[in-house]
GUKOL-563047 format. One record per residue (C-alpha): z, x, y; chain; residue number from 1; residue in one letter. Coordinates in nm, 4 decimals, padded with zeros to 6 digits. Each point is the difference from the previous one (the first is absolute). Layout:
+----------+----------+----------+------+-----+------+
!       pz !       px !       py ! unit ! pos ! code !
+----------+----------+----------+------+-----+------+
!        Z !        X !        Y !    A ! NUM !    A !
...
+----------+----------+----------+------+-----+------+
// end
This chain:
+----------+----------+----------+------+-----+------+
!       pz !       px !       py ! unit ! pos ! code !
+----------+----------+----------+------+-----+------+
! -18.2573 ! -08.1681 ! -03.4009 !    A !   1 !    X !
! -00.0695 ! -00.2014 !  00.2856 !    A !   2 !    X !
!  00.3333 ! -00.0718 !  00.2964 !    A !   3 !    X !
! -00.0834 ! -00.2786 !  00.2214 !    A !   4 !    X !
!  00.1124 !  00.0674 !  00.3786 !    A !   5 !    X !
! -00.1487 ! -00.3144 !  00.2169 !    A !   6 !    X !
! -00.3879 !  00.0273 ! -00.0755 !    A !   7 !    X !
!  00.0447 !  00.3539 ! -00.0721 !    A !   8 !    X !
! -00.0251 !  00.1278 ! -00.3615 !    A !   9 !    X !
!  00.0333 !  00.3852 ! -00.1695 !    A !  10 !    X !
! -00.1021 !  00.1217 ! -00.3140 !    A !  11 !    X !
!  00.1753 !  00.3301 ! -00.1292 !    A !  12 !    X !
! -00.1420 !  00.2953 ! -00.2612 !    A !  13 !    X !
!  00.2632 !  00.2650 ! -00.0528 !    A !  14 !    X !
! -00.0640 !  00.3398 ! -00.1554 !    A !  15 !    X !
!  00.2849 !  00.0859 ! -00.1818 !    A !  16 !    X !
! -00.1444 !  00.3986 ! -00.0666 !    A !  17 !    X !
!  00.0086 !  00.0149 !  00.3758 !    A !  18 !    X !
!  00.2924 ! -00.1989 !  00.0631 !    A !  19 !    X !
! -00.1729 ! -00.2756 !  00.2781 !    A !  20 !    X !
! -00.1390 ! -00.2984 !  00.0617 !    A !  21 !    X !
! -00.3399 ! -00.1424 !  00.1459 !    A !  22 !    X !
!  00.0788 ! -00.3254 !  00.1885 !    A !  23 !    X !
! -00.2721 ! -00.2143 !  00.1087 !    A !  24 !    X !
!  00.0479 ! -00.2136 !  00.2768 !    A !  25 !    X !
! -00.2265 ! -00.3380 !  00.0748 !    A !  26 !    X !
! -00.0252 ! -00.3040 !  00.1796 !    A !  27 !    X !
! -00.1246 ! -00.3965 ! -00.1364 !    A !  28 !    X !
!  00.1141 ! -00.0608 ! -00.3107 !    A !  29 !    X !
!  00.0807 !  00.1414 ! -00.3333 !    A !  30 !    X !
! -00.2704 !  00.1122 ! -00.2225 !    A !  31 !    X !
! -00.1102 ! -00.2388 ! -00.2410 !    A !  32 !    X !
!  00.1027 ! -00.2992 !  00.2540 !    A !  33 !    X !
! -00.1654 ! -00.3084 !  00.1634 !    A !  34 !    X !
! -00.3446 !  00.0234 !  00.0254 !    A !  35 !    X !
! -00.0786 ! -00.1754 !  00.3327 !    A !  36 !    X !
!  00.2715 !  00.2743 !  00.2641 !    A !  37 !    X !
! -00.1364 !  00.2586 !  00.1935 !    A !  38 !    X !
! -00.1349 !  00.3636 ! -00.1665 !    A !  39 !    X !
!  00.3141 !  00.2519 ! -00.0831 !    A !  40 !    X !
!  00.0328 !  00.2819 !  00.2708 !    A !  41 !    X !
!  00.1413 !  00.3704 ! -00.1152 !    A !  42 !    X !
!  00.2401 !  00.0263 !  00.3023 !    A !  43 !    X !
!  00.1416 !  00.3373 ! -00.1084 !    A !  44 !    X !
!  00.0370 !  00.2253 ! -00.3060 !    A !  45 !    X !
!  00.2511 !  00.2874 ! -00.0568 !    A !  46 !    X !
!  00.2679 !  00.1474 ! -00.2063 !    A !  47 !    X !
!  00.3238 !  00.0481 ! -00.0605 !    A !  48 !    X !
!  00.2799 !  00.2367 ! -00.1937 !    A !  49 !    X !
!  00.0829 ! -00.1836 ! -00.3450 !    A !  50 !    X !
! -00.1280 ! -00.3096 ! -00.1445 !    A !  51 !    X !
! -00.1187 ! -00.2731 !  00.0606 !    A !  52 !    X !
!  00.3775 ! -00.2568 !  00.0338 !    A !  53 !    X !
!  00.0403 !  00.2663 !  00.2669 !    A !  54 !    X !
! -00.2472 ! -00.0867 !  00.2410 !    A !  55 !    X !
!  00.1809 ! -00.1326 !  00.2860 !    A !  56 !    X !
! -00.1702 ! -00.1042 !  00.3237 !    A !  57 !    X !
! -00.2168 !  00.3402 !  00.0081 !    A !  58 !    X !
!  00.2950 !  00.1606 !  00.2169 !    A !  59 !    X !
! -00.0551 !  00.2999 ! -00.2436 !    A !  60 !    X !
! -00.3812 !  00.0762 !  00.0003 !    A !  61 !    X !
! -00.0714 !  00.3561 ! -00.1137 !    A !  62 !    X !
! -00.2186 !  00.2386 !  00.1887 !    A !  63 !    X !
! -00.3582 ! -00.0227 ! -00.2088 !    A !  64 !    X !
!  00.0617 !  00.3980 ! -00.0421 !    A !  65 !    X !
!  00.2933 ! -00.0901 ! -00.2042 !    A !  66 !    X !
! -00.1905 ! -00.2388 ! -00.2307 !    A !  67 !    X !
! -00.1581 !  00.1936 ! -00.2929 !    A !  68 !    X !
! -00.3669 !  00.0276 !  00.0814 !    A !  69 !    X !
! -00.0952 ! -00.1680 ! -00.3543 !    A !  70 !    X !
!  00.2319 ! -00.3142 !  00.0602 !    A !  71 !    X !
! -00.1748 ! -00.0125 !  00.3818 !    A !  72 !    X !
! -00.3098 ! -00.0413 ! -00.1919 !    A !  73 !    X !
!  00.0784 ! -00.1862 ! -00.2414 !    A !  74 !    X !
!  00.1368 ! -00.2523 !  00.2496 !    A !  75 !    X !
! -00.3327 !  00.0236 !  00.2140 !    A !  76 !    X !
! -00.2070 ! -00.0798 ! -00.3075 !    A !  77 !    X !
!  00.1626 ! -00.2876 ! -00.0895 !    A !  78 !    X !
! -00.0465 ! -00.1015 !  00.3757 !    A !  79 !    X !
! -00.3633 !  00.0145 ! -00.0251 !    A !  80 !    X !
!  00.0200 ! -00.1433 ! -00.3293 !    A !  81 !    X !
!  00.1024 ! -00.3174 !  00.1876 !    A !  82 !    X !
! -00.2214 ! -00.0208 !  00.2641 !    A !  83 !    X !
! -00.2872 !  00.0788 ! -00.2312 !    A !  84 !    X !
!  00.1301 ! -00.3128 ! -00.1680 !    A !  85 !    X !
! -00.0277 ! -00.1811 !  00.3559 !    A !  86 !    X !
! -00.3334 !  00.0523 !  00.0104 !    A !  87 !    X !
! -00.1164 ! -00.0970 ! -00.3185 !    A !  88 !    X !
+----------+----------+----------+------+-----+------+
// end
């Protein structure tokens, strides 16, 4: 899910077994958009308590220690997942 705030987008992935939410903060325009605006930015990435509705303005970060270690990673793959993609 994608939440439009001026030129700045998120994308969420919530893990329900550990009860938060990656959120994926990023500049330019959404994925999948006009082809001739700047290149995307990853401004910030964190998570949250509960999912992904409950997201908020990232007033509730969690401490990475209190992220399960497998979700961490999962998140960082699918980080370098994308910027592999980038530079295909």
């Amino acid at each position: 899910m994608a939440i439009r705030r001026s030129f700045q987008f998120e994308h969420f992935r919530s893990s329900e077994s550990a009860g938060v939410t990656a959120v994926v903060a990023y500049d330019g325009i959404p994925v999948g958009g006009f082809v001739d605006w700047d290149d995307q930015k990853i401004e910030a990435c964190f998570f949250v308590a509960g999912p992904e509705g409950d997201a908020g303005d990232g007033e509730r970060r969690l401490a990475l220690d209190d992220v399960d270690p497998i979700v961490v990673s999962e998140v960082c793959n699918d980080l370098a997942v994308l910027a592999e993609k980038v530079r295909a």
